[in-house]
N, C-alpha and C positions, 0 to 999 in steps of 0.2 A: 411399583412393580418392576420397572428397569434395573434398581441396586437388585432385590430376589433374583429377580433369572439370573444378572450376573454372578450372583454369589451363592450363586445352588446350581444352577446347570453348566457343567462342562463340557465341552468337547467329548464325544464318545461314550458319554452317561447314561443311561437306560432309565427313561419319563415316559413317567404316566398323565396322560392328561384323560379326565374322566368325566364323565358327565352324561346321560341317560337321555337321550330327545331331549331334553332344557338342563342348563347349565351347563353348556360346553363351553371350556374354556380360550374360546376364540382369540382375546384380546393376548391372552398369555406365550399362545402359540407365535402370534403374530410377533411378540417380542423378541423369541427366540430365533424369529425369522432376521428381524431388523438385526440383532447383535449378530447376526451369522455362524453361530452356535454350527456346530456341524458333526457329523458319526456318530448319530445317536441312534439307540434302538427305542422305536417310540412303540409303548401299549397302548392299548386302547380296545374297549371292548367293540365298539362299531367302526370300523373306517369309514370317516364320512369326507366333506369338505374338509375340514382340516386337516386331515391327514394328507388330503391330497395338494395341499396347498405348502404344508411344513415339505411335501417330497419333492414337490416342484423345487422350492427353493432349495435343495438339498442339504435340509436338514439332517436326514432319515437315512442312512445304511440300510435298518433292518428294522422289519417291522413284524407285532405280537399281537395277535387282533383275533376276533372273533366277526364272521357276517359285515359281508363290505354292503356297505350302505350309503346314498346321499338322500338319504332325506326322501324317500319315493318319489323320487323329480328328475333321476338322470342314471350318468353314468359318473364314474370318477375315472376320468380319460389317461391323467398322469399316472395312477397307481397301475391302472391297465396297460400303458404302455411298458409301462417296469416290468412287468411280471410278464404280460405274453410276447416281448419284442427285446426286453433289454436296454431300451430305448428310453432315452440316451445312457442312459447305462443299467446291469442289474442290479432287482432290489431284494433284498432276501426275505423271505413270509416262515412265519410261526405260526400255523394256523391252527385254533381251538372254536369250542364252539363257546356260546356265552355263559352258559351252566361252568364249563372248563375253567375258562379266563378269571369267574367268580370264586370257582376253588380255589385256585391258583395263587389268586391275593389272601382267600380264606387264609390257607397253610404258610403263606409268607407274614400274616401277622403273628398268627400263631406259633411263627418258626418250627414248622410240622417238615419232617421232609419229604412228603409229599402228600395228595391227599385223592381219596379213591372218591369215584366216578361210574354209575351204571351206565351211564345214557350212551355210553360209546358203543355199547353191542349193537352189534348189525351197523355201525354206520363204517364209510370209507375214509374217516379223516385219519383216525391211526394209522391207514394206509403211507399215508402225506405227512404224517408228524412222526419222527423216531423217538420225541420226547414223551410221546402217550406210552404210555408202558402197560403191561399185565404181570400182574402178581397172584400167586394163591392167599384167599382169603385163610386165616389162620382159625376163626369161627367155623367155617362152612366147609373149606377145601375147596370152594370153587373158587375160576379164575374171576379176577374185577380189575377194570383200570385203574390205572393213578395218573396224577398229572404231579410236575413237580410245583415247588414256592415258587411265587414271584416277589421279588422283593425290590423296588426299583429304590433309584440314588435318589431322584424325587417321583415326588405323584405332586399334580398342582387340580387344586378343583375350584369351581366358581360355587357359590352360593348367595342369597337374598342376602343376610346381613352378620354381622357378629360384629364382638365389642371389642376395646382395644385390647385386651388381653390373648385374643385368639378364640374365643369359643364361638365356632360356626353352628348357627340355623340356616336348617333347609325346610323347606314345606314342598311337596310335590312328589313329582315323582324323585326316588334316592338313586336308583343305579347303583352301582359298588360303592363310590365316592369312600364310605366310613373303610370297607375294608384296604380298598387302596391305602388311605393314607396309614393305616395299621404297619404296614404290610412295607412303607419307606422307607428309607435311613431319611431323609430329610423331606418337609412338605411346605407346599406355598399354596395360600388360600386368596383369590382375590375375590370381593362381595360387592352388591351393589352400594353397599354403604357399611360405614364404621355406627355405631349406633351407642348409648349409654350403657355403664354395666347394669344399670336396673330393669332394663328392655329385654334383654337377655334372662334376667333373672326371674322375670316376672312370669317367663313364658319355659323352662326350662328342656320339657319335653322335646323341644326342638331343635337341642344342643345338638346333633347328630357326631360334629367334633369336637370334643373340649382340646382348651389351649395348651394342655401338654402334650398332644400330638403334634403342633403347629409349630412349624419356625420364624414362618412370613405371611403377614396378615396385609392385604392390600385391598385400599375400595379404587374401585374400579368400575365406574355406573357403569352399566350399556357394554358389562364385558364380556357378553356370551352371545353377541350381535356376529351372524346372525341366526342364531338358533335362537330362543325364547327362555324366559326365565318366568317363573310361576307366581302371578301378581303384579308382576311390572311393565311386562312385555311381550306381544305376541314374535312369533316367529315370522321371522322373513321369507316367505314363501315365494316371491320374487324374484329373491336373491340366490334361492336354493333352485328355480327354475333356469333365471340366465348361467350360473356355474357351469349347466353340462358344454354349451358352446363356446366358452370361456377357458374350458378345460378340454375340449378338443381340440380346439387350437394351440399348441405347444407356442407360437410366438404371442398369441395373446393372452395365454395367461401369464406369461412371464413379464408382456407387459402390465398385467389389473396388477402384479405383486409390485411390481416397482413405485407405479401410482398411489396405492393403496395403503401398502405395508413397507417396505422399504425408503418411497419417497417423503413416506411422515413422521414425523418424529416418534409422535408416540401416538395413544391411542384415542388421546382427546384429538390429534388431528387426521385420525382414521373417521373416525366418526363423521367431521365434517366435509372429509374425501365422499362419504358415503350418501351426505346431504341431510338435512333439519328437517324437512318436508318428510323425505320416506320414512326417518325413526318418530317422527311423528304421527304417522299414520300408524303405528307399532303401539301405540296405548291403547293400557285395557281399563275398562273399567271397573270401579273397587267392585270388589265380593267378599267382605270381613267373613272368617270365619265364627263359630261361638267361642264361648270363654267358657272357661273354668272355673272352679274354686278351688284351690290349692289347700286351703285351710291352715290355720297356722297356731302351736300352742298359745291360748286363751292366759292370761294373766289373771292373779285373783283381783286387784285391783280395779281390773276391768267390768265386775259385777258377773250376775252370773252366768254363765252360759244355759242358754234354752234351747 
């Protein structure tokens, strides 16, 4: 994961990190923190912890979001002081709603130049965004919004597994993830595991990104810690509770970054910054779902089929 961020995010690059309540790519963010990667306009369809945590470190210029959110456990202190105080300096917001945000990458895979929007009538955010627009419908004559493409330099998402080729399974809930990466000039996928190509193949429905949209395939257990990933790991609710005090205090959280994310190399010693005990309590137990039968043409050889 540390050669990808190096060799995909740059300075002043416009990253997506995406990921829907489970698979957020926590581990990934935390990289770009260590390498000190900086002016970046980071999307994302919820601002949660991590956004608050990439801004702290001052990763973040500007930021494309829909619905600031921590996880229903707090407040995001850092991102607030940005925006109502300036403090320590200002942050500049794109703000859409999450219907928006999903177009938005909709029409940037699609390379649409832009793509229309009902849900904006009656609301005030066109008010606050000069990029929501109104057009005449060329069908109807009436007016309807659009929103433009989003097309970021990268989009990076977590998922449960893929093979070494690049072809990501997800199970759970999806979020944008597929249109993001559509929608990138470059993408990086870290999983809880690298797996066989017949694992993969055996289960195909699950492909959600096949490996020609992929640049960079990275496993990464425990790298969406701590949000939850579906089958592996519950969500740290804990953790999403102590943040808000953590993140009110501007000197402590600047120190949890340095302990945590900056003083560790990488993310095998995040992990045991964070301790064995609590991601241990973090296991779930199996729930297999059922199987299929794909069905496969029958050979004559094989006798007859009944």
């Amino acid at each position: 994961m540390p050669e990808a961020i190096e060799r995909y995010v740059k300075d002043g690059a416009t990253v997506a990190l995406e990921g829907f309540s489970h698979l957020i790519p926590f581990a990934a963010g935390h990289e770009i923190i260590r390498q000190g990667i900086s002016g970046l306009t980071f999307c994302r369809l919820t601002p949660d912890l991590l956004s608050d945590m990439m801004i702290a470190a001052d990763c973040v210029d500007r930021l494309v979001c829909s619905f600031f959110a921590s996880g229903s456990a707090g407040s995001l202190y850092e991102v607030r002081r940005r925006i109502q105080s300036a403090d320590p300096r200002p942050l500049e917001v794109e703000e859409y709603s999450h219907h928006a945000m999903t177009l938005r990458y909709h029409a940037g895979a699609a390379r649409l130049p832009f793509a229309p929007i009902g849900s904006f009538v009656g609301s005030d955010i066109p008010g606050i965004n000069p990029d929501i627009r109104s057009v005449v419908d060329p069908y109807s004559g009436k007016k309807t919004y659009v929103v433009p493409p989003l097309n970021p330099d990268v989009t990076i998402v977590h998922a449960q597994r893929a093979d070494r080729h690049g072809n990501v399974q997800i199970w759970g809930i999806t979020g944008t993830q597929q249109e993001a990466v559509y929608a990138a000039k470059h993408v990086i996928v870290t999983v809880e595991e690298i797996v066989d190509d017949e694992v993969v193949r055996s289960d195909p429905n699950r492909t959600l990104i096949p490996a020609h949209a992929v640049d960079a395939v990275c496993e990464v257990p425990t790298g969406a810690h701590p949000s939850y990933v579906q089958g592996s790991y519950d969500r740290d609710n804990a953790f999403y509770r102590e943040w808000t005090p953590i993140s009110k205090d501007p000197a402590r959280l600047r120190e949890w970054l340095d302990t945590h994310v900056r003083g560790t190399h990488d993310h095998a010693e995040y992990l045991q910054a964070i301790g064995a005990d609590r991601l241990l309590s973090l296991r779930v137990a199996p729930r297999p779902s059922g199987t299929v039968d794909y069905g496969r043409r029958a050979l004559l050889n094989e006798g007859t089929v009944k």
